[in-house]
N, C-alpha and C positions, 0 to 999 in steps of 0.2 A: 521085598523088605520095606517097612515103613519108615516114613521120614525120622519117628523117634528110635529106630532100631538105626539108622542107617547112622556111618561112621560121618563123624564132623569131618567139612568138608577143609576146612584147618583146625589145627590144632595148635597153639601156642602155648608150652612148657619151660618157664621160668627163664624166658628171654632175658638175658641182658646183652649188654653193645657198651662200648668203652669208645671215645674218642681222646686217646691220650687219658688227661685228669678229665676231662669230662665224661658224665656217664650221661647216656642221651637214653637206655631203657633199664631198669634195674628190678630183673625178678616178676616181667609181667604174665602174665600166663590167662588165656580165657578159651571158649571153644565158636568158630560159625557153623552154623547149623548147613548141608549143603543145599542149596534152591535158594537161599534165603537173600535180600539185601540187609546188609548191615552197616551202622554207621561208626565212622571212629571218631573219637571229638576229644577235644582237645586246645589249650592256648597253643598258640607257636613256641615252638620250642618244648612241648609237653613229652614229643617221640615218635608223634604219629606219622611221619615222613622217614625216621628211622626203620620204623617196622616195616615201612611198604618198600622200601628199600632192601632190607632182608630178603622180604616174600619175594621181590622182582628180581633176585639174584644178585644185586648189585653192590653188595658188603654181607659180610661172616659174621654170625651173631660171636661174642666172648663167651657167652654160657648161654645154656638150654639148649630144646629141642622144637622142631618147628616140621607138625606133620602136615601133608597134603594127603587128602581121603584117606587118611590111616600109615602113610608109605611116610618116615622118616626121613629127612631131607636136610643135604649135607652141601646145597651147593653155594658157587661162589659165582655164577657166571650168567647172566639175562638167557644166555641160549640153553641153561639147566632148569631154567626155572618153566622157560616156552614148552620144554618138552613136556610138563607135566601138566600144559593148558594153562598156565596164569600167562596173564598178560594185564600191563598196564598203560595207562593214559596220563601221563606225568600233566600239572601244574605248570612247573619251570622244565618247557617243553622241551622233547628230544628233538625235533624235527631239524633239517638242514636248512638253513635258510635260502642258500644258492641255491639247492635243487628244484625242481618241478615239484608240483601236488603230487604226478604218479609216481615220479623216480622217489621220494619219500614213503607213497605208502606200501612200496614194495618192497623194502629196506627193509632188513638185511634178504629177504627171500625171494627173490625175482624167482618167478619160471623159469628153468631154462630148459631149451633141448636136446637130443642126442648129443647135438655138437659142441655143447657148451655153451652156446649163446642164448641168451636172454628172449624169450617168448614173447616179443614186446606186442605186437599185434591182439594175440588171444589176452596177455598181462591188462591191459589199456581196457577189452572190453567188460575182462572181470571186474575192475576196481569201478570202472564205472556206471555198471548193472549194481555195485553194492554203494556206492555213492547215491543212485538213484531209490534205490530200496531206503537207505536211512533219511530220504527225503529234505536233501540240500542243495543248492548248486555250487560250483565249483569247477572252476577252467584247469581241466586237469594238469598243461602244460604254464598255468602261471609260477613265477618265481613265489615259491613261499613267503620268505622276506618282504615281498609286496603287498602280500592279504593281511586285512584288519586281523587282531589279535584273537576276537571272538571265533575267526573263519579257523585259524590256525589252529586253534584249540578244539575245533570242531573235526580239524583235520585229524587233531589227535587221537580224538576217541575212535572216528573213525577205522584209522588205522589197527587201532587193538581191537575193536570189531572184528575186523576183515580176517583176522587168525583165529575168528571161532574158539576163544577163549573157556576153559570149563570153570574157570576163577576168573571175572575182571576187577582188578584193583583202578578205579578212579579216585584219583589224589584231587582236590577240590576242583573237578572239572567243571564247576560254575561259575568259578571266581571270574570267569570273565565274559561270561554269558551274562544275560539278561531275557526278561519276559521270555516272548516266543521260543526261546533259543532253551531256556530252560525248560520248558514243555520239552520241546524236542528232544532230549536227553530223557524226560521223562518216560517219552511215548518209548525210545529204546532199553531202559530199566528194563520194563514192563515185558517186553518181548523178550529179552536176555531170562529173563526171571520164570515165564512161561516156558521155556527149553530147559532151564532146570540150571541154568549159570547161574554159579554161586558171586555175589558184588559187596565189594567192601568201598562206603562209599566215605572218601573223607568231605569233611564242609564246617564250615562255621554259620551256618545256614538254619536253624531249626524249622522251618517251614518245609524246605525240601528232608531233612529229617522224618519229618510225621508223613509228608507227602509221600515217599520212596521206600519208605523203613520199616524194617521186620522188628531188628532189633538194635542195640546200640552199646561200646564198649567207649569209657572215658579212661583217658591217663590226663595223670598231673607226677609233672617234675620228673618224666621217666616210668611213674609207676603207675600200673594197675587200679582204678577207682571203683568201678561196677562194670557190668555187662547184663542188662537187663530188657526184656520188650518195649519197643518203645512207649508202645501205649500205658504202659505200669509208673512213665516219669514224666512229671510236671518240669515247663519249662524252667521256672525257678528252679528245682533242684536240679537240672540238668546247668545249669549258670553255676549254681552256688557249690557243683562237686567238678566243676572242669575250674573252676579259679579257687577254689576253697575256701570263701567266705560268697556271704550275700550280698546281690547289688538290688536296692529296694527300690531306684529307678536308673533304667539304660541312659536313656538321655536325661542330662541337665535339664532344669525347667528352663525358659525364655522367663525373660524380663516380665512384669507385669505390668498389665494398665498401656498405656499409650505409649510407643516406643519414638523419640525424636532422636531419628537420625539424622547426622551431618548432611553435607551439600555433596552431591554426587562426585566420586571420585576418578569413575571408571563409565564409561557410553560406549556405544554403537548406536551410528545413523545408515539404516537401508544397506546393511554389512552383507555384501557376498561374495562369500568364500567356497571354494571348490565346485565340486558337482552337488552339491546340498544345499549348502545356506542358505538363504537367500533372502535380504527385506528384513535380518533384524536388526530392531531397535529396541533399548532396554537402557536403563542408568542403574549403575550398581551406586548405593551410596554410603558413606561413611559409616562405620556401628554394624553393618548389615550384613548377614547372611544370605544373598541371594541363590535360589537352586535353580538349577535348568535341568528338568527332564526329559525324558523321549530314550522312545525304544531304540534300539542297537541302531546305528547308520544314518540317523534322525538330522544330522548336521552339528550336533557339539560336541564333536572334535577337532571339527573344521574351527568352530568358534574360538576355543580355547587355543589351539596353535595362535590363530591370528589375533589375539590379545597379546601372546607370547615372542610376537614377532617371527612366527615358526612355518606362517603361512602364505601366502600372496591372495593377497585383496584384488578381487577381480571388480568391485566396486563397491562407496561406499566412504563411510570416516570410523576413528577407531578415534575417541577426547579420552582425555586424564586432566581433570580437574577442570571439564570445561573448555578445555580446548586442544584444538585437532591435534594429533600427535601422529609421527610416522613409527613405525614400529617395522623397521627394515628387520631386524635380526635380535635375537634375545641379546645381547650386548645395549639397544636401545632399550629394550624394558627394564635393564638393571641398572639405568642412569638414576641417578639420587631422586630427579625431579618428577620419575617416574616410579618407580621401586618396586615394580612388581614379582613376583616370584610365580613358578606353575611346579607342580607335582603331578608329573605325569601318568599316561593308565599303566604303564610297564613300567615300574623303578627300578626293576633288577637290568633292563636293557636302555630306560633313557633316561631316569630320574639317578643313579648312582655308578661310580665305579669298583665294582663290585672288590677289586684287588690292591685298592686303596684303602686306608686308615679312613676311622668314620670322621676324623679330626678334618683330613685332607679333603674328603669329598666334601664335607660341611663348609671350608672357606674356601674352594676351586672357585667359585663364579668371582668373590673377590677377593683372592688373594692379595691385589695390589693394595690391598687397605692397610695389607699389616705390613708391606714391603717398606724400607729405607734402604736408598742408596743400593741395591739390587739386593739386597738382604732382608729375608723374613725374619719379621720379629716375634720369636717364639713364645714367649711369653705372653705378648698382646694377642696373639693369635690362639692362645690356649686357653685366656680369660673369657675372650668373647665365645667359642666354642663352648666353653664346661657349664656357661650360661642359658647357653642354646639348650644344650641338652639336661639341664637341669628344670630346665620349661617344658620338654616335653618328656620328660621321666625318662630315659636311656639311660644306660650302663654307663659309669663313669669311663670301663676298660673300653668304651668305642674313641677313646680318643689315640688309643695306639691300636687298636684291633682292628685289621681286613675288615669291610662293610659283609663281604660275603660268608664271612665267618658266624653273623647273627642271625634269629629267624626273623621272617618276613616283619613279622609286627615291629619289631628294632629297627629293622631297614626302614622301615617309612617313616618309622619316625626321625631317625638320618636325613633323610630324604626333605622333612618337613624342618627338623633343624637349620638347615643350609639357608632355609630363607628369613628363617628369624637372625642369623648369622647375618644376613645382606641388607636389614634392617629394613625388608620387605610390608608395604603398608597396603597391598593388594595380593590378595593371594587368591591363584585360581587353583582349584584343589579337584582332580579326575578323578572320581572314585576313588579318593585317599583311602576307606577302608576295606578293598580288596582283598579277598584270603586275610583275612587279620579276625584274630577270635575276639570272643566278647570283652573279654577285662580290659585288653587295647584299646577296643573301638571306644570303649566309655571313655577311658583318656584321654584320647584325639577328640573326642565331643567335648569333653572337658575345656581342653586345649581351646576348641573353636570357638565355645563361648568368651574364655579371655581374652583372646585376642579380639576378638571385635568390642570388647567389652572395653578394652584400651584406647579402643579407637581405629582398631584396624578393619578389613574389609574382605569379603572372601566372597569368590564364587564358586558355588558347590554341585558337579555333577553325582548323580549317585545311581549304582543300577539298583541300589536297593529303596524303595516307596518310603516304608517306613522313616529312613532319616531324613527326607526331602522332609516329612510332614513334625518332625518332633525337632529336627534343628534348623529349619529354615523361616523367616519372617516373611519372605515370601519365595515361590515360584512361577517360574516358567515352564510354559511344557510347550517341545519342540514337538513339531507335524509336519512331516515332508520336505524338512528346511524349513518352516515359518515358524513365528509362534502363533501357538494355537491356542493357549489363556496365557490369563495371569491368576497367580492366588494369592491371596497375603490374610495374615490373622487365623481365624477361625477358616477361615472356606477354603483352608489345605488341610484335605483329607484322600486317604487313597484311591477312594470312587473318583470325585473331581478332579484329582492328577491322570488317571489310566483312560478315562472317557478320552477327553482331547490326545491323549497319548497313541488311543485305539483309532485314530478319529474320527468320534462323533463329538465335534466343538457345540454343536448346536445342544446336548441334554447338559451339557454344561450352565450354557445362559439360561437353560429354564430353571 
């Protein structure tokens, strides 16, 4: 049978999904071809986490029909949907955090033996003969909880790897990858796709699109837009049918002509922090967007903790405005005379609480502002919130809505409200636009221009190149813990960032 005889490997028939008064799909319907990767795209909140949800068994569509290789499919349960070969590698990861790497990637299926008990010996040597195969390492007996977020997420895919999946659904499994890491996902595409696994891949990502992609299916508001070859759509039109209107440029322009920034508001002298850091020095200063690059484990996470008071200074000084400051614990970062705010790489697990109102989690760091006489003052507490997020375009309803109730993009922007809320004048920002589709990220660059443009100050990691180079005045690029340049102006471009990134600093100075 030829691939164009052969039955689609899904089949989506007039899906829709109801949560309550919300409708999250309504009426969407397309076909994946089987061998093929396909991408799903989409703003947050467009459905595409709805649908992978369906497929992975874990919600009931309201209407339609949703076939796997031709077989009609009625289930309600991750262990109906396994059976039919789809598996997935969730985003907002399933993994346990107490358990071990192996006892997670055995989950729910351990071997067991005649007697019932768990094969752990023969278990242990398969996972990591297939650990070894996808070419990572990984201490099989570490608490998960303990490993960087990248490792975890790697552990993810892993995991759905390992069930020889004849469908992989990967829900934006880059969003917290970077370089290498993203190759690496590539190199297992590639091999999944040659056995004839059929991959639906979501991203906000159009580079790994074109890179990875047969072909590609957009929703907006729920519904159906196109499903066409990649290669048949320009990125613009791929922007302008996932937001429904044109963005004629992504990033804001930068100020023109000679940019005079204030006097430095934020320093490190010979800062080292953890197993990484080591020896930086830098002044972040008023007006200014500074970026710090470097590949995954590079030391700017160790950085950004220890500006946030989050880390221990194994030597070294941490100034604000010039002079040395102790920064025991984020309670000293959020003193007036310091005011700085962080947005962390995980918002769903360290940046918000996820079960709180977006009101709540927005004044938590200072509540005590709006308090009299042990009593919150509602109203003041509600002015300066509806301000917050009238700055960075949120739903008015996040002032009484569950944070976890929004999609990711509204989350961080929650997340980034809190510290305009704390009247934060230093903002370290960790990959603020993580999993966040294009229409958002123009916002939040939006956003970053104004605020330094008022006079605020920001320090910008980012896994993504591109916005170090269109929203940054200048960069850092970390190497093995040090820094390994600087760029400012014109001489930040992606070649001069990923050189000292990869490091060769020396084609840099030539």
């Amino acid at each position: 049978m030829t691939e164009h005889s052969a039955l689609p490997a899904i089949e989506i028939d007039g899906i829709g999904k109801a949560f309550g008064p919300t409708v999250a799909l309504d009426g969407v319907s397309f076909r994946i071809a089987p061998g093929s990767v396909h991408a799903l795209l989409g703003e947050n909140g467009a459905g595409k986490s709805t649908l992978v949800k369906l497929l992975s068994g874990l919600v009931r569509p309201s209407a339609g029909h949703i076939r796997v290789f031709g077989k009609e499919v009625a289930y309600g349960a991750p262990r109906a949907a396994h059976a039919l070969g789809v598996q997935t590698a969730f985003q907002e990861m399933t993994l346990v955090r107490d358990l071990s790497v192996l006892d997670n990637m055995l989950l729910p299926y351990a071997p067991v033996g005649i007697s019932g008990l768990i094969r752990r010996s023969a278990a242990r040597k398969a996972v990591r003969r297939h650990i070894d195969e996808l070419g990572f390492s990984v201490d099989l007996d570490a608490e998960v909880g303990e490993l960087e977020l990248s490792v975890r997420q790697k552990i993810e895919i892993a995991r759905a790897v390992y069930r020889k999946p004849r469908i992989l659904l990967l829900d934006e499994p880059t969003s917290t990858l970077a370089g290498r890491d993203v190759d690496w996902l590539g190199d297992i595409i590639t091999r999944l796709k040659a056995t004839g696994t059929t991959i639906v891949f979501i991203t906000h990502r159009m580079r790994e699109v074109r890179a990875f992609c047969d072909t590609l299916t957009i929703l907006r508001n729920g519904r159906h837009i196109v499903t066409a070859p990649v290669a048949d759509v320009s990125d613009a039109d791929v922007i302008e049918k996932i937001i429904g209107r044109s963005i004629e440029q992504t990033f804001p322009p930068k100020p023109d002509g000679a940019q005079a920034f204030g006097p430095p508001v934020l320093g490190v002298r010979d800062l080292k922090v953890g197993r990484k850091l080591d020896g930086a020095r830098f002044d972040l200063r008023r007006g200014e967007i500074l970026g710090i690059a470097g590949l995954q484990g590079m030391g700017q996470h160790d950085l950004f903790l220890a500006c946030f008071g989050m880390a221990e200074i194994t030597r070294g000084d941490v100034l604000v405005d010039g002079r040395k400051v102790w920064l025991g614990s984020p309670a000293d970062a959020l003193r007036p005379n310091m005011a700085i705010g962080l947005v962390p790489e995980d918002r769903k697990s360290e940046g918000l609480f996820l079960k709180l109102s977006g009101s709540q989690n927005a004044t938590l760091p200072v509540v005590s502002r709006f308090t009299r006489f042990g009593l919150v003052d509602a109203a003041a507490e509600t002015r300066s919130v509806e301000e917050a997020f009238a700055t960075v375009e949120v739903e008015r309803r996040a002032l009484w809505t569950r944070a976890g109730a929004f999609s990711g993009g509204n989350q961080q922007k929650i997340a980034i409200a809190k510290w305009l809320v704390a009247q934060s004048r230093i903002l370290l920002l960790f990959d603020p636009t993580r999993g966040i589709d294009v229409g958002t990220k123009h916002e939040l660059y939006v956003m970053m221009r104004n605020y330094v443009a008022a006079g605020g100050s920001i320090l910008l990691h980012s896994t993504e190149i591109p916005e170090l180079v269109h929203q940054c005045d200048r960069v850092l690029v970390l190497y093995d813990g040090r820094i390994a340049a600087e760029l400012e102006g014109d001489a930040i471009t992606e070649p001069a960032i990923m050189r000292p990134a990869l490091g060769h600093a020396g084609d840099v100075a030539a």
